[in-house]
SEZA-215430 format. One record per residue: residue in three letters; residue number from 1; x, y, z of N, C-alpha, C in turn. Coordinates in steps of 0.02 Angstrom, whole numbers, always signed. Atoms other than C-alpha are relative to their C-alpha. Layout:
BEGIN
[node "ALA",NUM,[X,Y,Z],[X,Y,Z],[X,Y,Z]]
...
# end
This chain:
BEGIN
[node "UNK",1,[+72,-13,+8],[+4130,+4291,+13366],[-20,-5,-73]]
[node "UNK",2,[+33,+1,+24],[+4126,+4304,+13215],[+19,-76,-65]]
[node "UNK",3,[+17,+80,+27],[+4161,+4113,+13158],[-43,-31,-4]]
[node "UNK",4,[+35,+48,-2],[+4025,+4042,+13240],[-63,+40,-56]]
[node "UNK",5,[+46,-33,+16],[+3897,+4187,+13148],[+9,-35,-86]]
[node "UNK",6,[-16,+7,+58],[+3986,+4142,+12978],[-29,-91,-22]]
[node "UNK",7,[+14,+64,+30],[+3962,+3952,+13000],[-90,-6,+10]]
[node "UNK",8,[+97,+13,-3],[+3762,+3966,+13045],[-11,+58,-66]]
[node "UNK",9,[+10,-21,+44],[+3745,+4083,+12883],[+13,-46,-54]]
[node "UNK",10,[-8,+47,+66],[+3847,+3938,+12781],[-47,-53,+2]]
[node "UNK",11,[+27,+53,-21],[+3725,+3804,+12870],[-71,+45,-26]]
[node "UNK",12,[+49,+4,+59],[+3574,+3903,+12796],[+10,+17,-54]]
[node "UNK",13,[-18,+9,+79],[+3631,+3929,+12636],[+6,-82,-43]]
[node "UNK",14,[-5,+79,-13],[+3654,+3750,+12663],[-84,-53,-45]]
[node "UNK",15,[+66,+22,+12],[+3480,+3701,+12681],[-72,+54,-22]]
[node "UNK",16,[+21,-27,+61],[+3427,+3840,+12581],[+4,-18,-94]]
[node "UNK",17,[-31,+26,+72],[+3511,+3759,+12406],[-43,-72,+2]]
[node "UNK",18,[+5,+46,+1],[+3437,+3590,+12482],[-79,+0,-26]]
[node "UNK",19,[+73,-5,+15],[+3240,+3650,+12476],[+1,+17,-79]]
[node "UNK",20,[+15,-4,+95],[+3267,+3717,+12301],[+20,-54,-42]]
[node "UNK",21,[-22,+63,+47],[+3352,+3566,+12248],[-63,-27,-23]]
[node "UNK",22,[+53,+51,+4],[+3181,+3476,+12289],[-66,+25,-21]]
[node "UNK",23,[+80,-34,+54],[+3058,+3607,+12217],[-44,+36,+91]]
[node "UNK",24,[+18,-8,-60],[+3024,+3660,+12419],[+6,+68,+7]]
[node "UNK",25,[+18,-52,-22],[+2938,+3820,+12464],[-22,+23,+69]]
[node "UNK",26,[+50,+0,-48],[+2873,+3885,+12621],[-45,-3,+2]]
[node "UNK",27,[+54,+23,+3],[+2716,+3869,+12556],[-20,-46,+14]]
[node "UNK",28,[+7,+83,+0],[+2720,+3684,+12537],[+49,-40,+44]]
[node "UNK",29,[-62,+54,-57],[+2865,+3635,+12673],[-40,-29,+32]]
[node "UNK",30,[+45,+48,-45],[+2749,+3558,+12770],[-43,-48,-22]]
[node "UNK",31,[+6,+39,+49],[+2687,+3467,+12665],[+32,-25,-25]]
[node "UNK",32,[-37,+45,+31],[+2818,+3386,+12586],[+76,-18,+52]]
[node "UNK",33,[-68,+23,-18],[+2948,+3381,+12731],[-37,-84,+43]]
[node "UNK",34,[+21,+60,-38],[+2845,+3217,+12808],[+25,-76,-48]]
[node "UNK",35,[-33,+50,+46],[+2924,+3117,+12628],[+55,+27,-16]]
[node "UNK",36,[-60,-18,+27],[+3081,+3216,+12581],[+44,-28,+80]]
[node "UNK",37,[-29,+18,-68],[+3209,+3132,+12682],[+75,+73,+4]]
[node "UNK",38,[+0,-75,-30],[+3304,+3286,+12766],[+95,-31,+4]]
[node "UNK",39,[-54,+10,-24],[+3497,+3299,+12765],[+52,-34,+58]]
[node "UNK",40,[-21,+26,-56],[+3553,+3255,+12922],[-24,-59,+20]]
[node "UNK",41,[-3,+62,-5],[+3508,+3079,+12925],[-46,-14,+18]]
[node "UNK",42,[+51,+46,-3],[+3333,+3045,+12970],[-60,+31,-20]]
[node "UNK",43,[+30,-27,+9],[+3165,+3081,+12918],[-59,+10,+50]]
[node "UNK",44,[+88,-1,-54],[+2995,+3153,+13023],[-45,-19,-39]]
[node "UNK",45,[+81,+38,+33],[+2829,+3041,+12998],[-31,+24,+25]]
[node "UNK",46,[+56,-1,-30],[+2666,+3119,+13026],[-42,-51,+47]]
[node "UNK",47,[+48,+42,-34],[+2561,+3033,+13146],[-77,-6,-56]]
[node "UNK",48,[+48,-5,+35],[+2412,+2977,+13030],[-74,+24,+70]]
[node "UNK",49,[+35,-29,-22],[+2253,+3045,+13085],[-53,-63,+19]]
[node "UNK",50,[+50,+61,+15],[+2128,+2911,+13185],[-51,+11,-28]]
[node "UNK",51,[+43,-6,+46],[+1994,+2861,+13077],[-65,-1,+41]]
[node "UNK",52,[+59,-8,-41],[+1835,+2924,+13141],[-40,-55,+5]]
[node "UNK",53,[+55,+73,-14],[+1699,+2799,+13221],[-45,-3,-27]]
[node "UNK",54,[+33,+25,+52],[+1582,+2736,+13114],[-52,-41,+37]]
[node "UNK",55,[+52,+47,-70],[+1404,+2688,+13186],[-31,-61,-59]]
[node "UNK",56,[+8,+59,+46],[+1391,+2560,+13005],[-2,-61,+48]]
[node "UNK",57,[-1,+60,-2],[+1352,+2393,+13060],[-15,-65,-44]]
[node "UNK",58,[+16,+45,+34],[+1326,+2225,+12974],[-25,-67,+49]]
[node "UNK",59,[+8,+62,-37],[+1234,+2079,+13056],[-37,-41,-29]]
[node "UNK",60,[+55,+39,+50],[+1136,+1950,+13019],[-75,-19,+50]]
[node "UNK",61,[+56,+10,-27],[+963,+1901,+13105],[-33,-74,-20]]
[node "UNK",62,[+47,+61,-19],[+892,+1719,+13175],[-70,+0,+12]]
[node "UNK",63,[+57,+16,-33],[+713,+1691,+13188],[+2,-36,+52]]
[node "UNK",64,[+0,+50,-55],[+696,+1596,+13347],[-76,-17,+10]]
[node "UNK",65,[+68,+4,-28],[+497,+1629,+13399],[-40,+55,-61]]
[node "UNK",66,[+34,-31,+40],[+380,+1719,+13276],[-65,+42,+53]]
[node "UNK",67,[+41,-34,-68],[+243,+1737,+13430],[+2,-34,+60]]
[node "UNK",68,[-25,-73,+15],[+310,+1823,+13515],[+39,+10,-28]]
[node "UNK",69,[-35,-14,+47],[+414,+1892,+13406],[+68,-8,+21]]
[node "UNK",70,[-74,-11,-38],[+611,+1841,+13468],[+72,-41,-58]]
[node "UNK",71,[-47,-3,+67],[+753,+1856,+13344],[+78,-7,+29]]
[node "UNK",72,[-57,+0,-9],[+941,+1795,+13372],[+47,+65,-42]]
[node "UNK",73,[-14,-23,+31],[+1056,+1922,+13327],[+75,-5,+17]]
[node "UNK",74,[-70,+49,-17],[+1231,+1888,+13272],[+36,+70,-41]]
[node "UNK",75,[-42,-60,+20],[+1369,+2014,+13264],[-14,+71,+27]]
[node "UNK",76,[+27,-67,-14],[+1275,+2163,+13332],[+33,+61,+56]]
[node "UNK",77,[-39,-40,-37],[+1407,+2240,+13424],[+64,-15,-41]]
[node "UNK",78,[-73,+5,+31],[+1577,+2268,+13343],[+54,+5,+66]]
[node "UNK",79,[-28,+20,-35],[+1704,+2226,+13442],[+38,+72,+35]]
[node "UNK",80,[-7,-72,-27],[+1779,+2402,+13458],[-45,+44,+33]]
[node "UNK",81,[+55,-21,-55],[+1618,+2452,+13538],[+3,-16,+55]]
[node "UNK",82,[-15,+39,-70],[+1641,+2302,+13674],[+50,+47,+13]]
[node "UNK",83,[-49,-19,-26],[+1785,+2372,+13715],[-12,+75,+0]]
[node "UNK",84,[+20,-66,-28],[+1727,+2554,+13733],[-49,-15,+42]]
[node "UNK",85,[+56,+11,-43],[+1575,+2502,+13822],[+21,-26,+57]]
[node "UNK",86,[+0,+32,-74],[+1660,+2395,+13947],[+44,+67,+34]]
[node "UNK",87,[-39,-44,-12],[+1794,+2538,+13972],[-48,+60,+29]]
[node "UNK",88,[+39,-59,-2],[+1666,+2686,+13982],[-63,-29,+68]]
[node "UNK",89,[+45,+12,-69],[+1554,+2572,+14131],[+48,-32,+53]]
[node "UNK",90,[-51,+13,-62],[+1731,+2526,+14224],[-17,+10,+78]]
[node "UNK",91,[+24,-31,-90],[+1701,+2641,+14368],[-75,+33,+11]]
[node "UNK",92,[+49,-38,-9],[+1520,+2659,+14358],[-32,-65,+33]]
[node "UNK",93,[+18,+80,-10],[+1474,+2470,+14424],[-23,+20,+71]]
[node "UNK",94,[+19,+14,-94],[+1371,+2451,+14594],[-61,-54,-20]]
[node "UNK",95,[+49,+51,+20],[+1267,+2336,+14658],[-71,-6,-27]]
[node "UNK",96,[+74,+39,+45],[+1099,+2264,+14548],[-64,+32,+70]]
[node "UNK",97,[+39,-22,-50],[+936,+2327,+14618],[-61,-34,-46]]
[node "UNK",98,[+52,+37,+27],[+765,+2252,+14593],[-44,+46,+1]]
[node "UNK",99,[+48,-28,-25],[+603,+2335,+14570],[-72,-46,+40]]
[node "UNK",100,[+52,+63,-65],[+467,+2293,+14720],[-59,+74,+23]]
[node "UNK",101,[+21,-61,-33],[+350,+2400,+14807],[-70,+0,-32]]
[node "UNK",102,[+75,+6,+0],[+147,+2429,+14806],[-10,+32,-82]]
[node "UNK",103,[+36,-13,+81],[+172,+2511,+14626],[+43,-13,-51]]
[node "UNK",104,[-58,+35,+54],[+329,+2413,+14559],[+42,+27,-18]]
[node "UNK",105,[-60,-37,+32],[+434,+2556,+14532],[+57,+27,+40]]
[node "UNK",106,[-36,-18,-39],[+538,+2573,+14682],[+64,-84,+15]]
[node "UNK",107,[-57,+27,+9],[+720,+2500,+14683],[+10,-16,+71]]
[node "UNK",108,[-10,+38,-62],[+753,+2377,+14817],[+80,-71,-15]]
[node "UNK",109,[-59,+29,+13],[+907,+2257,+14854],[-11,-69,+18]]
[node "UNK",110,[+40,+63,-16],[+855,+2064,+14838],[+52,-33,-50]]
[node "UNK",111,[-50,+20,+24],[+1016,+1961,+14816],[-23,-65,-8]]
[node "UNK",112,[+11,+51,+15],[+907,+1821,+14816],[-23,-15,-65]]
[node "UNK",113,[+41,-17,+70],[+816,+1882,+14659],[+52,-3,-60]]
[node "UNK",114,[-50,-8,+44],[+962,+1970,+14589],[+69,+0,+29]]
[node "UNK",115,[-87,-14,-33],[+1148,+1952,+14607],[+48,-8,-50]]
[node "UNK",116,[-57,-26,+39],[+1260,+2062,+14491],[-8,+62,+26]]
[node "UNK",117,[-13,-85,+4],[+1326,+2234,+14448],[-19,+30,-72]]
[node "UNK",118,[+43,-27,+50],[+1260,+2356,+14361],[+13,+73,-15]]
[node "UNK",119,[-39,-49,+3],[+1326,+2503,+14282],[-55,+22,-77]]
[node "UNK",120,[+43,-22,+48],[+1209,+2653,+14176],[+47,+41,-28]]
[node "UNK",121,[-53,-45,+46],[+1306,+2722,+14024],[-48,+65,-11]]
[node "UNK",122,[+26,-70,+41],[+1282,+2916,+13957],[-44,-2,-52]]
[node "UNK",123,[+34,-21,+74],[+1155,+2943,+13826],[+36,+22,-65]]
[node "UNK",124,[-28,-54,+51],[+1271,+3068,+13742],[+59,-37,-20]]
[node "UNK",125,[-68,+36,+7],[+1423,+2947,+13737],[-24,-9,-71]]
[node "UNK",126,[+25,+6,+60],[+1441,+2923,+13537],[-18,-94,-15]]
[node "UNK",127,[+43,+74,+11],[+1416,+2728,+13548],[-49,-1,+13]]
[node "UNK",128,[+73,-11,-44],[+1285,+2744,+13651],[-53,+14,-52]]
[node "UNK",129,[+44,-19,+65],[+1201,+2857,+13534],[-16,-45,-62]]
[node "UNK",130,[-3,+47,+51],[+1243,+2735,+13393],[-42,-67,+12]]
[node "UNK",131,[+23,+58,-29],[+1178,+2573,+13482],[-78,+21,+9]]
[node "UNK",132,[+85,-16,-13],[+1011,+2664,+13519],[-33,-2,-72]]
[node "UNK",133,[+58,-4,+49],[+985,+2713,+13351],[+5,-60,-35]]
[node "UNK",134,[+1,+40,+16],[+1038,+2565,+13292],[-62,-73,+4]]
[node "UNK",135,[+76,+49,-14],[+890,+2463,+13402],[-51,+29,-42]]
[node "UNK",136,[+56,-41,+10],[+781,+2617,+13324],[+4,-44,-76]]
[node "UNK",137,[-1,+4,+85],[+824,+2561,+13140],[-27,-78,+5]]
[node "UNK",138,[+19,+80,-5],[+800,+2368,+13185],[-95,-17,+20]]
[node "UNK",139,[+79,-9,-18],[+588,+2418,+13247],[-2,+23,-42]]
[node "UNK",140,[+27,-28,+65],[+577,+2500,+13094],[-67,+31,+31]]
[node "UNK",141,[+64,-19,+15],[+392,+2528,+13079],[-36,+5,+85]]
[node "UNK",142,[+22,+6,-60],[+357,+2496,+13272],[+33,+75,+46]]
[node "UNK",143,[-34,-42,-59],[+361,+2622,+13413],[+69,+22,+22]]
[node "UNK",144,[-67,-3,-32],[+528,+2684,+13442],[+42,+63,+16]]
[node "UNK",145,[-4,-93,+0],[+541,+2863,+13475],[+47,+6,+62]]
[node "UNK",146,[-48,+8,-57],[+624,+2818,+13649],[+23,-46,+21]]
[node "UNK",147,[-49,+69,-21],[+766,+2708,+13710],[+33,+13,+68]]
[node "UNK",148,[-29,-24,-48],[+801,+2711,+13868],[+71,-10,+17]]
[node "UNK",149,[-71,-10,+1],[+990,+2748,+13938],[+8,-71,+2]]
[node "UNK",150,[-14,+82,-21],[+1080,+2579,+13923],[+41,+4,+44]]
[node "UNK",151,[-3,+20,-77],[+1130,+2466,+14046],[+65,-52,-11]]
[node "UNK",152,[-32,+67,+25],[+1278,+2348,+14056],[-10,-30,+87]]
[node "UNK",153,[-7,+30,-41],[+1272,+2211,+14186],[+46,-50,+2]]
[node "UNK",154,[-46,+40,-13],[+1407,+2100,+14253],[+5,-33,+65]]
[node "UNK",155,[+19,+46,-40],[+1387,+1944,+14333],[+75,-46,-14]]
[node "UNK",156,[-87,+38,-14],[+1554,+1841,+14418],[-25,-50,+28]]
[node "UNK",157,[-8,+51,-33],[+1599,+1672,+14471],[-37,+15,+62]]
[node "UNK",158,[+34,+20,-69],[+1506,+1611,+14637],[-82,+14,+15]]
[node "UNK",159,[+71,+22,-10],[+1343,+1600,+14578],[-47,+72,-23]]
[node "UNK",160,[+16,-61,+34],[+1295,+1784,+14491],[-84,-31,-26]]
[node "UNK",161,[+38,+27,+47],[+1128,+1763,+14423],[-51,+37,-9]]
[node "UNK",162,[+55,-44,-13],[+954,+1841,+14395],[-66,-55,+2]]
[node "UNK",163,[+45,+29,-13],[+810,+1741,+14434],[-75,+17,-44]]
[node "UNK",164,[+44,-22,+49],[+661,+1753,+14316],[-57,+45,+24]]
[node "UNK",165,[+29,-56,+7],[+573,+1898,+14275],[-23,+38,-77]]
[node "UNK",166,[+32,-36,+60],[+494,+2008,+14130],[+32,+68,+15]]
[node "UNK",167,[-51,-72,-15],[+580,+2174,+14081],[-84,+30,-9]]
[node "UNK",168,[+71,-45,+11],[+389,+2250,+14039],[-19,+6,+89]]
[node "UNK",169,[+6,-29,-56],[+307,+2323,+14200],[-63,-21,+23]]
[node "UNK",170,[+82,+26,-19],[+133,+2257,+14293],[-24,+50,-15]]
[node "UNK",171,[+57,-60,+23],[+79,+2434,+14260],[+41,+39,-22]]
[node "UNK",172,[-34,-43,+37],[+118,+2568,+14154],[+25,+55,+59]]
[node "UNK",173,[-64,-45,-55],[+275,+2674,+14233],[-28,+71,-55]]
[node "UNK",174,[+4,-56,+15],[+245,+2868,+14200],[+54,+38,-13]]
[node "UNK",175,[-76,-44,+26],[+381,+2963,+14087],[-41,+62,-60]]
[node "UNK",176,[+21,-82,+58],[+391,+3128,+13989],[-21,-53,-65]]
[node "UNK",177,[-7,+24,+47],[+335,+3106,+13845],[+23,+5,-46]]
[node "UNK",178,[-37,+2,+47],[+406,+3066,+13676],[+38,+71,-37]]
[node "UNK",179,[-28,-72,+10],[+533,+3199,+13636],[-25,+31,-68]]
[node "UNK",180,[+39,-77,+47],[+464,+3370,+13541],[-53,-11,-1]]
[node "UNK",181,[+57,-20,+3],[+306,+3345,+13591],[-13,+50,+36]]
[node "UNK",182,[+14,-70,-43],[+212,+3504,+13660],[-9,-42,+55]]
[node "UNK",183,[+29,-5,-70],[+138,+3425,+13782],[+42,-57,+61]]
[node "UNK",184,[-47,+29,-54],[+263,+3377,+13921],[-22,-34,+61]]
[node "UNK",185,[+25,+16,-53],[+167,+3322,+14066],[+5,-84,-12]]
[node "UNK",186,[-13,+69,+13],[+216,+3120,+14100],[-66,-54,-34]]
[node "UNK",187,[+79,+59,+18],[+107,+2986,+14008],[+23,-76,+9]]
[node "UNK",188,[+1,+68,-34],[+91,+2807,+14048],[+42,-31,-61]]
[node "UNK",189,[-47,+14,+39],[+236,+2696,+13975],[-3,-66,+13]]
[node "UNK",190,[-60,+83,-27],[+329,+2514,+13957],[+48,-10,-32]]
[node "UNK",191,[-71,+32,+40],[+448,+2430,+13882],[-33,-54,-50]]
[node "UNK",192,[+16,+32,+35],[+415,+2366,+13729],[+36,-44,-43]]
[node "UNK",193,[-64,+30,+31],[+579,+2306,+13633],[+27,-32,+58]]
[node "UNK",194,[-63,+25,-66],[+712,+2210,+13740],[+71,-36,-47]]
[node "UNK",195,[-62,+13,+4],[+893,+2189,+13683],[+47,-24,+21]]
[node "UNK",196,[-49,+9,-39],[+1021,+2085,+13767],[+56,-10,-25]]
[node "UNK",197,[-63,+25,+31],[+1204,+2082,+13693],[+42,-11,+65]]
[node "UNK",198,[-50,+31,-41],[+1336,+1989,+13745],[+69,+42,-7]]
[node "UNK",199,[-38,-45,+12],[+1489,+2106,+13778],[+65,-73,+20]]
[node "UNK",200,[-62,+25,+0],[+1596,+1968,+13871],[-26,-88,+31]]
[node "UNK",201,[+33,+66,+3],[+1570,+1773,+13863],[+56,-53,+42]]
[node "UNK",202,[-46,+41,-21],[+1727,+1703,+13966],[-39,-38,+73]]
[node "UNK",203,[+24,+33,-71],[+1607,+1613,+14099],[-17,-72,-20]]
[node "UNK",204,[+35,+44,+17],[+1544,+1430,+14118],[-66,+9,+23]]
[node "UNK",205,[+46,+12,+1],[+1366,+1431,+14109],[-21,+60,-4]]
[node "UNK",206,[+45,-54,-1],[+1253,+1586,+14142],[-32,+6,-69]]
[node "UNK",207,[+51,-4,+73],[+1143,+1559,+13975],[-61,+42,+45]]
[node "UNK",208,[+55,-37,-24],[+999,+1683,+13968],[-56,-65,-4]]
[node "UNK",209,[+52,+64,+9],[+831,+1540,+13984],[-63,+46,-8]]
[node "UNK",210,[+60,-38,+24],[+667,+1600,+13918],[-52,-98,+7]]
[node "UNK",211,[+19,+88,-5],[+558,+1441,+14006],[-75,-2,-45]]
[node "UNK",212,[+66,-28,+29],[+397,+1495,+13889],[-3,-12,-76]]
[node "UNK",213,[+6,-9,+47],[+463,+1504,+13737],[+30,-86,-37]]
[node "UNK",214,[-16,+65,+48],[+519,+1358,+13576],[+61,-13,+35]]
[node "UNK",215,[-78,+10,-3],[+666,+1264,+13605],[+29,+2,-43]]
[node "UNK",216,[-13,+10,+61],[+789,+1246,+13489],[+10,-60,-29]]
[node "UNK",217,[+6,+61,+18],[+798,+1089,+13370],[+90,-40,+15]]
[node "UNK",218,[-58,+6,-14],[+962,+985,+13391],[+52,+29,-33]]
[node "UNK",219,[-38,-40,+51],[+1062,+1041,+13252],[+25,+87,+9]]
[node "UNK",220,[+7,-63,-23],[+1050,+1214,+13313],[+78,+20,+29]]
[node "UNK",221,[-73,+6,-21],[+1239,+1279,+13337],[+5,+22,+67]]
[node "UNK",222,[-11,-11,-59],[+1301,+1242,+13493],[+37,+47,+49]]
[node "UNK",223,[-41,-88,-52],[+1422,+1401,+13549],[-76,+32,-2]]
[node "UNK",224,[+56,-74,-23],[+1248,+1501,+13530],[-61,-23,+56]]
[node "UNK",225,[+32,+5,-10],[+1120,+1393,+13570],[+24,-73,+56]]
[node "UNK",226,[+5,+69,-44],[+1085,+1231,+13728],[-60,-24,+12]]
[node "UNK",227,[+71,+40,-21],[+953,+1100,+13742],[-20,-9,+82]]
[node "UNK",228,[+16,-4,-57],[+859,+1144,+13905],[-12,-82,-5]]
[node "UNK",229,[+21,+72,-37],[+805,+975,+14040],[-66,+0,-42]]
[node "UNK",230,[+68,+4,+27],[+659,+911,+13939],[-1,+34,-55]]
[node "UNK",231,[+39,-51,+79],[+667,+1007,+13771],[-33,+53,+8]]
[node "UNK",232,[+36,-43,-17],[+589,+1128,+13868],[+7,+95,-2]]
[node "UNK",233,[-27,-72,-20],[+620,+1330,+13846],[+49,+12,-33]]
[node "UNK",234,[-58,-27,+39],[+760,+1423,+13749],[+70,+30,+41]]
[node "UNK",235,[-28,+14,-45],[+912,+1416,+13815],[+49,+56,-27]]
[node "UNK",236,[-66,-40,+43],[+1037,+1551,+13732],[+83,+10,+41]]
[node "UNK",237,[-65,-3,-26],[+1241,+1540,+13776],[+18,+65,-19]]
[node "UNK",238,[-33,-61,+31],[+1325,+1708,+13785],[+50,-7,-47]]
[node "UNK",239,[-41,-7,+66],[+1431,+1756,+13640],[+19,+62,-33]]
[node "UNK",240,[-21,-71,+23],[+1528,+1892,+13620],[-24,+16,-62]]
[node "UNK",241,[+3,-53,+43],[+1466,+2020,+13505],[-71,-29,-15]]
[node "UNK",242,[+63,+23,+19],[+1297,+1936,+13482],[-48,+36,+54]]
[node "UNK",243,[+56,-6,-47],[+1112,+1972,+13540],[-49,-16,+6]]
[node "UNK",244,[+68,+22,+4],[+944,+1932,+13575],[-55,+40,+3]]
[node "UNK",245,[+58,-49,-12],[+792,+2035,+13547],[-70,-32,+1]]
[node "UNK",246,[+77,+43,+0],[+603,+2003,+13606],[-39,+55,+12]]
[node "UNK",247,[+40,-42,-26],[+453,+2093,+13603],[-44,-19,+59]]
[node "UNK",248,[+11,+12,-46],[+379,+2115,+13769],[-92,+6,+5]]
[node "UNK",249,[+76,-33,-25],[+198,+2172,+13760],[-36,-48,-62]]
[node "UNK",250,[+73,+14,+56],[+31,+2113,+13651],[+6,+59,-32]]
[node "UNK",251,[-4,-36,+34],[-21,+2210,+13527],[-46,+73,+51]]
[node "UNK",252,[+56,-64,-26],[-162,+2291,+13654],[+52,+27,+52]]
[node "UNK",253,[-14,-36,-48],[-11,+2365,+13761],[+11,-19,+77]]
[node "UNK",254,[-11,+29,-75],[-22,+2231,+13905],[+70,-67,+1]]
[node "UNK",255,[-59,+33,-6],[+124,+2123,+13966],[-4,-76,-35]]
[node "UNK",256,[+1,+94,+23],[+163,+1945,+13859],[+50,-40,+73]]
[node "UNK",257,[-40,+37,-31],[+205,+1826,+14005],[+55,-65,-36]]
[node "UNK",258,[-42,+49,+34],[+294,+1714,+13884],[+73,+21,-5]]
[node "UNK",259,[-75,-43,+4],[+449,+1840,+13883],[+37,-5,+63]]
[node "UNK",260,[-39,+3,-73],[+487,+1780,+14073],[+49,-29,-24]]
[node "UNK",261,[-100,+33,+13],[+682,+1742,+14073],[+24,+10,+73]]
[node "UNK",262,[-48,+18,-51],[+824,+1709,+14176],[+79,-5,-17]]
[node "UNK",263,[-74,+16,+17],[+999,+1730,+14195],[+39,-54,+48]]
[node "UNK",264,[-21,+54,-55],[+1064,+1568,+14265],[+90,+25,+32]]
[node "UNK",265,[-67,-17,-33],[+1201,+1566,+14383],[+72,-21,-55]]
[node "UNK",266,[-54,-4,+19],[+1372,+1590,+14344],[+55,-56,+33]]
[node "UNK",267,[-60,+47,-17],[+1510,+1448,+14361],[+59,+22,+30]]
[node "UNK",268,[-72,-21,-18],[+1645,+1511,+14334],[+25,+82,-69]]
[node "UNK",269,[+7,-47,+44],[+1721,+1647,+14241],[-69,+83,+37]]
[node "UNK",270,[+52,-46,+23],[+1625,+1818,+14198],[-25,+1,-45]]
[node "UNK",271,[+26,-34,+50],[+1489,+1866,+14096],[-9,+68,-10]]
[node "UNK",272,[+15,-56,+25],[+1457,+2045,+14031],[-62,-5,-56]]
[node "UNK",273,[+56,+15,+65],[+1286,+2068,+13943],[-25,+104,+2]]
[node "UNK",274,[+38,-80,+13],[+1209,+2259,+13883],[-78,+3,-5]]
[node "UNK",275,[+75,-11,+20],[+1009,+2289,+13902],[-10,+60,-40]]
[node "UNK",276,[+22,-42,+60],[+945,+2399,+13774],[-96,-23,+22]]
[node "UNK",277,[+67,+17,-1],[+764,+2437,+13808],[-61,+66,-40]]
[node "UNK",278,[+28,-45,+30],[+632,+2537,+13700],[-54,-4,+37]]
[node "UNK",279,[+46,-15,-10],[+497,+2636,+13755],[-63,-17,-30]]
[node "UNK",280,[+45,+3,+32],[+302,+2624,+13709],[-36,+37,+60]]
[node "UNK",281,[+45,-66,-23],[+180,+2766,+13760],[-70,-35,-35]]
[node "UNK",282,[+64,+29,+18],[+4,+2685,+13772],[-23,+41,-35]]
[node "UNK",283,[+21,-36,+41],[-56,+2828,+13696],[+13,+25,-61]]
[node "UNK",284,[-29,-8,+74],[+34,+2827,+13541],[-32,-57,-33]]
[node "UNK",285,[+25,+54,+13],[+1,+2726,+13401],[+85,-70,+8]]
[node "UNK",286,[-65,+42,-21],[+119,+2561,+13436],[+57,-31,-73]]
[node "UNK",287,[-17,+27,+62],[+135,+2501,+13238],[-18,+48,-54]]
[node "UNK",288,[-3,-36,+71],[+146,+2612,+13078],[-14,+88,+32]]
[node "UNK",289,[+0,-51,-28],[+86,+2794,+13118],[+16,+67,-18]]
[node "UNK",290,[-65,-36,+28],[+156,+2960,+13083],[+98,+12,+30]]
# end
């Protein structure tokens, strides 16, 4: 008994002589045993700490249309976002719904209209958050007090598509209004921003088409941009991490039909695209303000 007591007293005395060798306190062992390499032949590495997410972006911005106002935007998703975003609407995907109905705001299922999936992310998710305020910082001076939850949609091989339409509303839809105001009771709304990024671009064809608006000239690079039949309409190719933004309304608050688009069918492959859409409260002011 009392061998083995004698040799675990010589074994810390051991690596008692070894900490003082190296200037090692209990104060600071923990701290310095992650670089002192340790007697017995190997050393422990901290796990570094991951580096928190960062809602910084850098992009750059295309004019495309001046009126209406519709701006290419390149880079506007970081790639570590795609990949949280597609991850975080995995199992939230069902099928695409249209709005129809005597006052436009009731969700109906018209696979002739539309045919994808469609999956609504959290508000509170921290991209999420980031991506909103991010559209908020890009309106600057314009209306932007509310963004509604985003949306990702995903359209597959065998013909996926959306058939043209306007994201603004024939009549103003009724929502709370703009958060911290007193007065809560719903006021008349639309959609005034529109956002589409491209999260995933492995398909042939499905370009968003805008048949209203400029085309682009030839020169115009071809991964982003395609010359519609006739020169006619703007033709945009998805592209990972890129987006397109248009404003949807006049200045008096009523719908610009020039913003009708389309998501053409899908070849082959999938696309993945994100809507991002901002609010406007007729009763606010729409440009400058407090």
């Amino acid at each position: 008994m009392l061998m083995p007591v004698s040799m675990m007293l010589l074994s810390i005395l051991r690596f008692g002589q070894f900490f003082s060798e190296h200037g090692i306190t209990l104060s600071n062992a923990f701290d310095k045993i992650e670089s002192v390499p340790l007697p017995f032949g190997f050393s422990i590495q901290r796990q570094p700490d991951a580096s928190p997410y960062s809602c910084d972006q850098n992009y750059t911005i295309e004019l495309l249309s001046i009126d209406p106002l519709v701006m290419y935007i390149n880079n506007f998703v970081r790639e570590e976002e795609i990949k949280h975003l597609i991850a975080l609407g995995k199992d939230r995907f069902s099928t695409s719904m249209v709005f129809a109905g005597s006052d436009g705001f009731r969700e109906v299922l018209n696979r002739t209209m539309r045919s994808s999936e469609t999956a609504f992310l959290p508000k509170e998710d921290v991209v999420c958050e980031c991506l909103t305020k991010r559209m908020q910082s890009l309106l600057g001076n314009v209306q932007h007090a509310e963004v509604e939850a985003l949306q990702i949609v995903k359209y597959a091989m065998g013909g996926d598509h959306y058939r043209s339409h306007t994201d603004w509303f024939d009549a103003p839809k009724f929502d709370y209004p703009i958060p911290g105001s007193k007065d809560r009771t719903p006021k008349p709304s639309n959609r005034l921003g529109s956002i589409f990024a491209y999260l995933e671009d492995d398909c042939e064809r499905g370009e968003t088409y805008f048949p209203y608006l400029p085309s682009v000239s030839e020169s115009a690079d071809g991964r982003k941009f395609a010359l519609a039949d006739g020169d006619t309409g703007l033709l945009v190719r998805p592209r990972r991490g890129n987006a397109i933004f248009w404003n949807n309304l006049h200045p008096n608050g009523t719908g610009d039909e020039r913003t009708f688009h389309a998501s053409l069918p899908i070849e082959s492959g999938t696309k993945i695209g994100l809507n991002i859409w901002s609010r406007y409260f007729l009763d606010e002011v729409m440009v400058g303000g407090d």
